[in-house]
VODO-792569 format. One line per 8 residues: number of its first residue (from 1); their letters; for each residue x, z, y of N, C-alpha, C. Coordinates in pm, 1 decimal. Layout:
N
NUM = a = X Z Y X Z Y X Z Y  ...
This chain:
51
1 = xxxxxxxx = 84.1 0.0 -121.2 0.0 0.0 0.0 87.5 0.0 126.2  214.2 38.5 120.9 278.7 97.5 268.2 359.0 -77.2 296.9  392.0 -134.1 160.2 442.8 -204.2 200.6 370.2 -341.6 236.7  226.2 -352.9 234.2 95.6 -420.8 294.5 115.0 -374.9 472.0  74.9 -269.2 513.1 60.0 -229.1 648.5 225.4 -267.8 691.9  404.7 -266.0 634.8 496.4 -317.6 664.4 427.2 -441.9 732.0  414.0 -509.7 614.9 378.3 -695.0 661.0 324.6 -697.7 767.6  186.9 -671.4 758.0 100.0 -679.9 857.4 162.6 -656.4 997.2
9 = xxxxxxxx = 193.7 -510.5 998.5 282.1 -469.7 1149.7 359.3 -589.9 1169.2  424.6 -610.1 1071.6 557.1 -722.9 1073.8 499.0 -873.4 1159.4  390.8 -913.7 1079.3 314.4 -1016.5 1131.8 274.1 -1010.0 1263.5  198.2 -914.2 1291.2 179.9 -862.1 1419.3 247.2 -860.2 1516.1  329.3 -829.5 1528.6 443.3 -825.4 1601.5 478.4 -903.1 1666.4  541.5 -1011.5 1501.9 590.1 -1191.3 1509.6 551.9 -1244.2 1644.7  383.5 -1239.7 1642.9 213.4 -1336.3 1676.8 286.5 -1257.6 1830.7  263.6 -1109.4 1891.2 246.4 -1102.0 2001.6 366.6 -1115.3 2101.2
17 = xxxxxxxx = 462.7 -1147.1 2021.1 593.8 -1158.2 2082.4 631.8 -1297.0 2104.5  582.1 -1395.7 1997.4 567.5 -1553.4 2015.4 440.1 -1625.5 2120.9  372.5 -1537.0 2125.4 268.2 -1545.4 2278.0 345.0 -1500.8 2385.9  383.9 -1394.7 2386.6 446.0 -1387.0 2535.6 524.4 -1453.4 2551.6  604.7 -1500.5 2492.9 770.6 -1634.8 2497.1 662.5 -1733.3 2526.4  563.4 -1774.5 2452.7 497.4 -1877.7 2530.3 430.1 -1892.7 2623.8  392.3 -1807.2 2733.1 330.9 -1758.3 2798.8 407.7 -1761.6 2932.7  516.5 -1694.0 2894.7 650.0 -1681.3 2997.2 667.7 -1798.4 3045.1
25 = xxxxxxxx = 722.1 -1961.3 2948.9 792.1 -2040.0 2946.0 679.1 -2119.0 2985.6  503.3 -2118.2 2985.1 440.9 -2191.6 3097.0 477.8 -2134.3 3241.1  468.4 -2037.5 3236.3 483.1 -1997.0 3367.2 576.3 -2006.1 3446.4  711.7 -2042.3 3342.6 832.8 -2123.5 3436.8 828.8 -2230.9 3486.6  776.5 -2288.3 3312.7 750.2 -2444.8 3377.1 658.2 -2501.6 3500.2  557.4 -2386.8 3498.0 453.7 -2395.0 3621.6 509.9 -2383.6 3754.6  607.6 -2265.5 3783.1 682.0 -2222.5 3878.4 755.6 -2352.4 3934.2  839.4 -2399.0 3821.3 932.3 -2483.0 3837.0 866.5 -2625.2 3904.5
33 = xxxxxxxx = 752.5 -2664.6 3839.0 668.7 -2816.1 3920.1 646.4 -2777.6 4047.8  602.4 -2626.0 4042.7 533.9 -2650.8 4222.2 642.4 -2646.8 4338.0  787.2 -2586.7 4255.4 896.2 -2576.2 4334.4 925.0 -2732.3 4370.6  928.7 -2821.4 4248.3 985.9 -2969.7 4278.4 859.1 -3022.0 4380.8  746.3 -3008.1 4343.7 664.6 -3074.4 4482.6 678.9 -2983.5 4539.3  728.9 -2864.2 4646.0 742.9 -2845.2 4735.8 867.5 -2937.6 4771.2  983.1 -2931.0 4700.6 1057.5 -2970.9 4744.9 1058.7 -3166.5 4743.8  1008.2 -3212.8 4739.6 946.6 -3329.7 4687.0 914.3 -3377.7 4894.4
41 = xxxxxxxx = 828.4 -3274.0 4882.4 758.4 -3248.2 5022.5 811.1 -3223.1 5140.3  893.8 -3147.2 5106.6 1013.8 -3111.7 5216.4 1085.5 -3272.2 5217.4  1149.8 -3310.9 5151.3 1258.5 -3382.5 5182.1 1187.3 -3551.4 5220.6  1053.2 -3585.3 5177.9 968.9 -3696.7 5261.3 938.7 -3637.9 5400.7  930.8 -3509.7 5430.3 870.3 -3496.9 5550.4 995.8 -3512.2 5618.5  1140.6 -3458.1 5614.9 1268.6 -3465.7 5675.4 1270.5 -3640.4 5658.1  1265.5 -3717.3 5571.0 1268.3 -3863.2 5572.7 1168.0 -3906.2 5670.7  1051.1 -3913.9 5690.3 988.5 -3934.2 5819.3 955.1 -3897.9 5966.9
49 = xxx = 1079.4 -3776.2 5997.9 1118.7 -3767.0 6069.8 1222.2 -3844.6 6166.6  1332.2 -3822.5 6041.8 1434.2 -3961.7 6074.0 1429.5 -4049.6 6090.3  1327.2 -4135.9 6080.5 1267.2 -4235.4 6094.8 1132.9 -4263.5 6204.0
């Protein structure tokens, strides 16, 4: 029996620790797009200035 509730915990664990890594790594990637269109944004608006 103890080594059933092992697994399980074990499994458990796995599941909520492989959600947050995935979770994290949208949220970089999310971070990271709105950084490139800001910066996307910045550097057309400095180009139509110069111009």
């Amino acid at each position: 029996m103890e080594n059933i509730f092992l697994c399980l915990s074990v499994i458990t664990t796995g599941c909520i620790i492989t959600l947050g890594l995935t979770s994290i790594s949208e949220q970089l990637s999310r971070m990271k797009e709105l950084r490139d269109k800001e910066l996307s944004a910045d550097s057309s608006a400095q180009e139509s200035k110069e111009s």
